[in-house]
C-alpha positions as CSV (number, residue, x, y, z in Angstrom):
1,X,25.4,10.6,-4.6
2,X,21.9,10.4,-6.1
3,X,18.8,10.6,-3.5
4,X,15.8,8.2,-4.4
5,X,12.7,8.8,-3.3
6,X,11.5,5.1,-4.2
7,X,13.8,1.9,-4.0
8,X,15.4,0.8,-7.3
9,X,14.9,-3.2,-6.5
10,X,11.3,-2.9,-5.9
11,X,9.0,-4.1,-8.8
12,X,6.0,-1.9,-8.7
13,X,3.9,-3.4,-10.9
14,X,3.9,-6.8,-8.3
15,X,2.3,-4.3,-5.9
16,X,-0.8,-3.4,-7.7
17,X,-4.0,-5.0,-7.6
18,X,-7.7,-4.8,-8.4
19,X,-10.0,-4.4,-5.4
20,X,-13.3,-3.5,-6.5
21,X,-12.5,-2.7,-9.8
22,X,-10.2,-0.4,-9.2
23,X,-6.3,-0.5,-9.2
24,X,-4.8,-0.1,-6.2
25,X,-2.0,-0.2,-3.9
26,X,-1.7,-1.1,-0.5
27,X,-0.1,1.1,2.3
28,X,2.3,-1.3,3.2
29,X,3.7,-1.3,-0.2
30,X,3.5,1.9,-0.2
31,X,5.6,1.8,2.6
32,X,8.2,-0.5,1.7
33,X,8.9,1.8,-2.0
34,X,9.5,4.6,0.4
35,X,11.3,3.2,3.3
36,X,8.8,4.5,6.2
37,X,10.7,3.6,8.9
38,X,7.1,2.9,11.2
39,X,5.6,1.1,8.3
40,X,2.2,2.4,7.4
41,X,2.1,4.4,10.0
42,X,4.0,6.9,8.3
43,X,1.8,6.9,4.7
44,X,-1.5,6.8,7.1
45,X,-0.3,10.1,8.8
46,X,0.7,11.5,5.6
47,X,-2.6,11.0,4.0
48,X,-4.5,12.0,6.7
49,X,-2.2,15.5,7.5
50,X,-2.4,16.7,3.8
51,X,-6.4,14.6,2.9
52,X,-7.4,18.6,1.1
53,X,-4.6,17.4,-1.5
54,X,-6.0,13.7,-2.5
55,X,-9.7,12.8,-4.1
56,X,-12.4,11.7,-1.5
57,X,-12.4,8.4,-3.5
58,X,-8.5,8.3,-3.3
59,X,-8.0,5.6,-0.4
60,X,-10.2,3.2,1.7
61,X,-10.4,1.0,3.7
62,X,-10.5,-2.5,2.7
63,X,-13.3,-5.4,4.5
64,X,-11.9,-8.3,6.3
65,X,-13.4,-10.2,3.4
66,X,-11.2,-8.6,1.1
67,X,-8.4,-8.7,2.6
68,X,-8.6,-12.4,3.2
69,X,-8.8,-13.0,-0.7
70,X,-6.0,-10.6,-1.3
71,X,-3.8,-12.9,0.8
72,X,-5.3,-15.6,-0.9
73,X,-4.7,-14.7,-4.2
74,X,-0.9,-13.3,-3.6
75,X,-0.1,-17.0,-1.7
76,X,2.0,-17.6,-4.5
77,X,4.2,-14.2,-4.0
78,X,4.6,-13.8,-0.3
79,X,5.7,-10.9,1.3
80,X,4.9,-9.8,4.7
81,X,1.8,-8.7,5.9
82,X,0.4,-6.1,8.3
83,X,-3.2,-5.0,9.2
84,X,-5.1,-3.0,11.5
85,X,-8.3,-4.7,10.7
């Protein structure tokens, strides 16, 4: 039996986008690839216990603003959606 760290159906390249200029990814596709079992809670916690390991510039936060035009633009490949905002 081989163990996967990512799921094999999952087409990553539908989960990047550009938010201010930069590509991205979004912590619930993050979670999704890696089957967190609480969602983006998992990712979230990971980041945060091991944040001497990433860039300062490696996550943030996005505005309400953006997020609403992300939705917006991705209307046309939905998927589910969660938010703390």
């Amino acid at each position: 039996m081989q163990d996967n760290l990512i799921k094999n159906d999952v087409k990553i390249e539908d989960m990047i986008y550009e938010i201010r200029g930069k590509y991205v990814m979004l912590d619930s596709d993050l979670a999704v690839l890696y089957e967190c079992t609480n969602g983006t809670k998992d990712i979230n916690k990971a980041v945060k216990r091991n944040a001497e390991r990433f860039p300062s510039d490696f996550y943030f936060r996005l505005t309400k603003e953006e997020y609403s035009s992300l939705r917006f633009q991705t209307i046309m490949h939905p998927k589910s959606w969660t938010s703390n905002l």
